[in-house]
C-alpha positions in Angstrom: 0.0 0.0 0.0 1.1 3.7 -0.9 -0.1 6.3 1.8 0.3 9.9 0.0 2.3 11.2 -3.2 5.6 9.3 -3.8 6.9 12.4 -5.9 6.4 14.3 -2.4 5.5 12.6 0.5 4.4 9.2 0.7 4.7 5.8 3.3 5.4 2.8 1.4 4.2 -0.5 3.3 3.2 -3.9 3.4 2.0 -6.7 6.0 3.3 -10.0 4.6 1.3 -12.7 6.2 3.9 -15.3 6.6 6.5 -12.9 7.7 4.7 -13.4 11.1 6.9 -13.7 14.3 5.6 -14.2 18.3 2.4 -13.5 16.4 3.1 -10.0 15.5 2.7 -8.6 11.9 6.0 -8.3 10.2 6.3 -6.5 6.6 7.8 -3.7 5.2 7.7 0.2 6.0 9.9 2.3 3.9 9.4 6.3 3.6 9.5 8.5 0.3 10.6 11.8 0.3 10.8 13.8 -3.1 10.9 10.4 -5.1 13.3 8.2 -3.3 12.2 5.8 -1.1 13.9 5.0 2.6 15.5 2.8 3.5 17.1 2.2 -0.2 16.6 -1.3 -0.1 13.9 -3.7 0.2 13.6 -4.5 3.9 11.5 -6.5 6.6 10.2 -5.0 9.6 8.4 -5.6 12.7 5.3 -3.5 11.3 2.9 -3.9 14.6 5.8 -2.2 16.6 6.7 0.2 13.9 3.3 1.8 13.3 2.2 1.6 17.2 5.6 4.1 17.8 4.4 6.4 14.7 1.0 6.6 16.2 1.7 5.9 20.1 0.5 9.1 21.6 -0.1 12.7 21.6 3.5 13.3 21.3 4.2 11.6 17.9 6.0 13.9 16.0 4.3 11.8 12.9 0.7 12.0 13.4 0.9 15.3 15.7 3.2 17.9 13.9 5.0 20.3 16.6 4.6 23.6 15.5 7.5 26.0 15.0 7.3 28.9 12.9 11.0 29.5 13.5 12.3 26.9 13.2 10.1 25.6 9.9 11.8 28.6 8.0 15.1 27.7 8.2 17.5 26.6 5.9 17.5 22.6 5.1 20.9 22.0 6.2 20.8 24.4 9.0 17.4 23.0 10.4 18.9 19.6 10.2 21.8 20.3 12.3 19.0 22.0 14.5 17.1 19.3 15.2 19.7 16.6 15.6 21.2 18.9 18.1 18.1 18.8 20.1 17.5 15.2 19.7 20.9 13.7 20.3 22.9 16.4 22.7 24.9 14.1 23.4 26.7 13.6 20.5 26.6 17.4 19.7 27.9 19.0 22.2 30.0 18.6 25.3 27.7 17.9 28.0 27.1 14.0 27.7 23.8 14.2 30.2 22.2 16.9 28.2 18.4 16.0 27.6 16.7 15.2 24.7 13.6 17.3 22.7 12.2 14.3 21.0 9.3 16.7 20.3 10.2 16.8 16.3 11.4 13.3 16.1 9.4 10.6 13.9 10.3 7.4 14.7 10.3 5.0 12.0 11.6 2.2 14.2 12.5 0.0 10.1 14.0 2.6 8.6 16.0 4.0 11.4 17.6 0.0 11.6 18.8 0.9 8.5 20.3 4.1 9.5 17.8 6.5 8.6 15.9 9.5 10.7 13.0 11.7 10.3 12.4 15.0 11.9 9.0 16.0 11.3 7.6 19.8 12.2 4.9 22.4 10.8 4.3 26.3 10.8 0.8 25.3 11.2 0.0 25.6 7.5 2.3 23.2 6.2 4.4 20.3 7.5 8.2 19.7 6.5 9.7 16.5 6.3 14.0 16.0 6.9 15.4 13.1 6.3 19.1 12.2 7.4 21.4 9.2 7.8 24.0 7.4 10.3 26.5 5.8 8.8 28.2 3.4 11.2 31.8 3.9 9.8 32.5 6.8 8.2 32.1 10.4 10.1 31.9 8.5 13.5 28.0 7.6 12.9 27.2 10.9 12.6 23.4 11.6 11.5 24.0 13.7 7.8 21.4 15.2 6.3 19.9 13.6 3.4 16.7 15.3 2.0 14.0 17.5 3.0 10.0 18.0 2.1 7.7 20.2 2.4 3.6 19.5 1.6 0.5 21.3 2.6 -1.1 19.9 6.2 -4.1 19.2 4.2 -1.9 17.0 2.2 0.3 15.4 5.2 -2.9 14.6 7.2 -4.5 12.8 4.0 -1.8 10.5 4.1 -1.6 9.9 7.9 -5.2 8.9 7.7 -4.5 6.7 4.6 -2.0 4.8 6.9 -3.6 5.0 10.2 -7.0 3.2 8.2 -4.9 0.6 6.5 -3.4 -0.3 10.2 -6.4 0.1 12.1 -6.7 -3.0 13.4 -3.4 -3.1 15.0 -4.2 0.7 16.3 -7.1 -0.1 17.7 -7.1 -3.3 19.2 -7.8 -3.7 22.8 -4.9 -4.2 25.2 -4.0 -7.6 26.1 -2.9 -6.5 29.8 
């Protein structure tokens, strides 16, 4: 299934029925940002845990855009540095027990085993999508800054719906505690 506009914005994802481990729904989740789809490669995921993280509460980052007018009008590589500053402190600066703002942070739990973050924010009109990768080896697994997005909310909630309907049943599906 294709939630949104490959060309801009889109979730690229699958449940594969006999991918199915400790009875959890295994797949593929990849994200697509101005035509290129990440991670690069074709790769299984746990789905179930993947999807619960993008929609897990009021503080997703994916399905509840943080508004920053500020910040949304920066520069692409600037911003990035920005927000990878905020999320990871402590590989950005000197104090090692610095705390995180995980408030623009979208975690794609498959992707980001392959590397890969997303920072997702909004100036309440539109919502802008970075993308960035760690690469183990080289630059000391620094995040770099890939790509960047920007779409209309209208357009950004279309899709979130698309993909919140398609994994409904895992969504809402009573807790087993």
């Amino acid at each position: 299934m294709i939630a949104g506009n490959p060309d801009t914005f889109a979730v690229l994802t699958e449940k594969v029925a006999n991918w199915r481990i400790d009875n959890k729904v295994s797949g593929m989740l990849h994200i697509c940002i101005n035509g290129v789809a990440y991670p690069r490669k074709p790769r299984a995921t746990d789905v179930e845990n993947d999807i619960l993280c993008l929609f897990n509460s009021e503080d997703s980052a994916f399905s509840h855009p943080k508004v920053s007018r500020k910040l949304f009008d920066m520069k692409g590589k600037k911003l990035f540095k920005k927000l990878r500053a905020l999320r990871f402190p402590q590989y950005c600066s000197d104090n090692r027990n610095a705390d995180e703002d995980r408030r623009f942070d979208a975690v794609f739990i498959g992707p980001a085993t392959a590397g890969y973050h997303v920072f997702v924010l909004s100036d309440g009109q539109n919502v802008r999508l970075l993308i960035g990768r760690r690469k183990k080896r080289k630059h000391g697994g620094r995040l770099r800054y890939i790509d960047d997005v920007t779409i209309t909310a209208e357009e950004y909630q279309r899709t979130i719906n698309r993909l919140y309907l398609f994994y409904r049943g895992i969504l809402e599906a009573p807790d087993e505690n």
